[in-house]
VOPAGU-2260 file (C-alpha; in pm, 1 decimal, decimal comma):
REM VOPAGU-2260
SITE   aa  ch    i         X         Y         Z
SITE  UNK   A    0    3159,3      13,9   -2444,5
SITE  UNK   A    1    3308,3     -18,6   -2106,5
SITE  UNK   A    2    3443,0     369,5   -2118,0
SITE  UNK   A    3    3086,8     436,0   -2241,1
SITE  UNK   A    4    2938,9     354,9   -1971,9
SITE  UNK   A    5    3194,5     466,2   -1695,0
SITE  UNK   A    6    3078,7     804,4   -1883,7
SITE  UNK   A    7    2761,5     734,6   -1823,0
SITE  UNK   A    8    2800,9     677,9   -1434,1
SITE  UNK   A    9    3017,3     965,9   -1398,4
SITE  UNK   A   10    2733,4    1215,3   -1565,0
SITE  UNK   A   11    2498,9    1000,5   -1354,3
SITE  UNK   A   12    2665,5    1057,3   -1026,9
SITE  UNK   A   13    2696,4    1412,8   -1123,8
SITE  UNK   A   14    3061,6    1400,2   -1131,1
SITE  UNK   A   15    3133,4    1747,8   -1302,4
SITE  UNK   A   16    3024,6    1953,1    -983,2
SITE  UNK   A   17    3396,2    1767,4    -864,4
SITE  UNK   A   18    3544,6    1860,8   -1164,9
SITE  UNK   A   19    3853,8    1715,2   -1328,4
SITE  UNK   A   20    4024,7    1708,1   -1003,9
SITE  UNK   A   21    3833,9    1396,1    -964,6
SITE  UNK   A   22    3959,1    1257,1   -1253,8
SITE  UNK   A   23    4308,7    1272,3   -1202,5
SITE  UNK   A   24    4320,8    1140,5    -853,0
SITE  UNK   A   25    4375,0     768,5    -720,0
SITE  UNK   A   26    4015,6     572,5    -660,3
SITE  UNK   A   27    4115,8     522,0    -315,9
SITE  UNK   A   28    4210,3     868,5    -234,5
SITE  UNK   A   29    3794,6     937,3    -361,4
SITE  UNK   A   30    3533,9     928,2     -36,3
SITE  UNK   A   31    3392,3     615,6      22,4
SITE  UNK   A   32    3044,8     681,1     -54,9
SITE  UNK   A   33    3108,3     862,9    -438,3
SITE  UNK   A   34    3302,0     551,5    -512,1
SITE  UNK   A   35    3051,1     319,2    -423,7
SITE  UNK   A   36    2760,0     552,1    -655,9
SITE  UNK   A   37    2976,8     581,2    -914,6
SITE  UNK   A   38    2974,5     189,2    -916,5
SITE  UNK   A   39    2591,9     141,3    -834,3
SITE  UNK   A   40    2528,0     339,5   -1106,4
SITE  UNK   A   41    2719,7     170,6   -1402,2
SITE  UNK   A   42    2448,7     109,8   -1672,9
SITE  UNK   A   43    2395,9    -266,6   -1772,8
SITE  UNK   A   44    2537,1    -376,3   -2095,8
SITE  UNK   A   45    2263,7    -484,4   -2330,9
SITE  UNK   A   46    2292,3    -846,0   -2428,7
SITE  UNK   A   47    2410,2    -932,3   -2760,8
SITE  UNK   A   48    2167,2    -992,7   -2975,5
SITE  UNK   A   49    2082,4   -1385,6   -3146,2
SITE  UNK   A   50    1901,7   -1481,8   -3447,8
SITE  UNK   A   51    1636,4   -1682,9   -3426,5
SITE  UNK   A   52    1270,7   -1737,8   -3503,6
SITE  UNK   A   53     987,4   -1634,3   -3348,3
SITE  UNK   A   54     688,2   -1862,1   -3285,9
SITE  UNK   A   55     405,6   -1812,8   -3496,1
SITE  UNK   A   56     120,3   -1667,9   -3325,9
SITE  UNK   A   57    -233,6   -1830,0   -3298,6
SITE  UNK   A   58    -567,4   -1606,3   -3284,4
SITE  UNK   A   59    -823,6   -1691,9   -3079,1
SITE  UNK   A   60   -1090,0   -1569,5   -3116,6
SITE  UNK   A   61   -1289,4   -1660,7   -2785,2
SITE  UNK   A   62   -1066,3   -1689,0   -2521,3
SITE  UNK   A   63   -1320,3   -1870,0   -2288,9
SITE  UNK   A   64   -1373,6   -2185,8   -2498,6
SITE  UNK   A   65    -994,9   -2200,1   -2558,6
SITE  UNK   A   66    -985,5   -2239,5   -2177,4
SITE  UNK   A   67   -1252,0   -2514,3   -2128,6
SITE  UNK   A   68   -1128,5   -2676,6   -2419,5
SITE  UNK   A   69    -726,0   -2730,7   -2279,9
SITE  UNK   A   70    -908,4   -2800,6   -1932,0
SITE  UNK   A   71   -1108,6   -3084,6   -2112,6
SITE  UNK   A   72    -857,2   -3243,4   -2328,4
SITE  UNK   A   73    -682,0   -3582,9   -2249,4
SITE  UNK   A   74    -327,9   -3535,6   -1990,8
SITE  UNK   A   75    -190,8   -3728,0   -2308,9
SITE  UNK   A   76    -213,1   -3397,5   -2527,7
SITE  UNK   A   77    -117,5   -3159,7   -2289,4
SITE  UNK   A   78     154,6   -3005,1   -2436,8
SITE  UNK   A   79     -80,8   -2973,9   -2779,7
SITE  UNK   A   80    -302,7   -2688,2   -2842,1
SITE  UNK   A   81    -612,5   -2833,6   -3005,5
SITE  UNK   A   82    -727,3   -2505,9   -3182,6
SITE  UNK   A   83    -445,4   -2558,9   -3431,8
C-alpha cells in the first residue's frame, strides 16, 4: 500500500520528466521544493472498512408537519421521533 501510493505521488508530481536519475539519488541531494510535492501529494489511505448496521430509514411524507410536530412535542421526548 505504502509503495502504492509513493507511485502514485511520483506519477503525480510528474516525476518521469526527471527520469530514473531521480530514483537512484539520496532524498536530500533532491531540490527542496520536488521533495516537499512529492510529499504533499501522497494520496490518503482509505480507512479500513467496519461492519455494522445501518439505521433504518423513516419516510416522511410531509416534511412540514414533521417539523411542527418535533417543535411541539414535550423537552421530555426530545430525543424520540413521534412519527414512528
Amino acid at each position: 500500500s505504502l509503495l502504492v501510493r509513493g507511485r502514485a505521488a511520483f506519477v503525480l508530481v510528474g516525476g518521469a520528466r526527471w527520469g530514473a536519475d531521480v530514483l537512484m539519488r539520496e532524498p536530500r541531494t533532491l531540490p527542496e521544493a520536488w521533495r516537499r510535492a512529492v510529499c504533499e501529494s501522497v494520496p490518503m489511505a482509505a480507512p479500513a472498512e467496519v461492519p455494522c448496521q445501518m439505521r433504518e430509514q423513516v419516510l416522511v411524507l410531509n416534511p412540514f408537519m414533521e417539523l411542527v410536530r418535533r417543535w411541539l412535542r414535550p423537552a421530555s421526548r426530545a430525543d424520540v421521533s413521534p412519527s414512528r
